[in-house]
N, C-alpha and C positions, 0 to 999 in steps of 0.2 A: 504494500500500500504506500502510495505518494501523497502527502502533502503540503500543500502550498503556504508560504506564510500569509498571514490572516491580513486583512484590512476592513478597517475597521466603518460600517457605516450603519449610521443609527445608534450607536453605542454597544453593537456588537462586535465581533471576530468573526469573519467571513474569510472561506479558505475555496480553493477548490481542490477536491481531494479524486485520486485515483485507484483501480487496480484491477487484476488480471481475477475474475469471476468463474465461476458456473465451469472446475477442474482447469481453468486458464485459457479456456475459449473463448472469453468475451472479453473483453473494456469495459470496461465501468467507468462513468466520470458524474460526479457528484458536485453538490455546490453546499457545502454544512456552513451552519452559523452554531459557536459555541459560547455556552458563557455557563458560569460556571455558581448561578444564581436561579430560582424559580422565572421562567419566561416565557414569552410567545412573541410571535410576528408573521404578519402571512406576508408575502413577498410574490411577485413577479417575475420571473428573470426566463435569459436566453442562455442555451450554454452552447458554447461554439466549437467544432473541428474543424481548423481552418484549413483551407485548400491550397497546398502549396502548387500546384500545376493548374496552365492556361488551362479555360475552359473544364473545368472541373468545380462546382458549386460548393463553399464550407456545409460539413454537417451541422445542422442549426435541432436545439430539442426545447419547446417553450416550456416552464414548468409553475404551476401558478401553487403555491404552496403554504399550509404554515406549519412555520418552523418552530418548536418549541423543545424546552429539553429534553423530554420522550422522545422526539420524534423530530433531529436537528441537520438531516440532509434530504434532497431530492434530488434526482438528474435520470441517467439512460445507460442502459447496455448496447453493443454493439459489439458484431462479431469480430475477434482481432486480427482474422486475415483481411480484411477489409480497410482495418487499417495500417495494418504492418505491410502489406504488398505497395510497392513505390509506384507501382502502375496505376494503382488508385488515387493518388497524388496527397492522401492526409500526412504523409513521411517523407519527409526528407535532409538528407545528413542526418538522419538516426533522429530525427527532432521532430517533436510533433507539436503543434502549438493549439492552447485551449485557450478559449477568451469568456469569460460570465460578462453579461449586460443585466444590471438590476433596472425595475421600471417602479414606479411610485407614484 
């Protein structure tokens, strides 16, 4: 599991967090807020697989969610040949790049 250092909006820790799922067939990517008090917040957000190759569209997953300390990530699976093959263009130089967009 990867993750991100936190930034902070709303008076939380917002990370994007990763990992290899479901015997290490899939990607996981996740968007957690954590805080380490009783809380909640429902949030909006886009979570991005950007396309490194012309012609090839970033994977975009919307997630309308709330976040509270039971229950402090949301996001998507995806198969990891899909994104591990360079022919797909999500990779490149072994680098893959995620982006969260929060809405409010």
């Amino acid at each position: 599991m990867s993750v991100s250092n936190a930034t902070m909006v709303r008076n939380l820790p917002w990370r994007i967090m990763t990992r290899f799922a479901f015997g290490g067939r899939f990607f996981s990517f996740f968007l957690q807020a954590n805080a380490d008090v009783i809380w909640s917040c429902q949030a909006v957000a886009e979570l991005r697989i950007v396309s490194q190759k012309k012609g090839v569209e970033s994977l975009t997953h919307k997630i309308q969610h709330r976040f509270c300390l039971e229950n402090n990530k949301d996001g998507f699976n995806i198969r990891k040949d899909i994104i591990l093959n360079p022919e797909n263009g999500y990779i490149k130089d072994d680098c893959v790049i995620l982006e969260t967009f929060g809405y409010y």
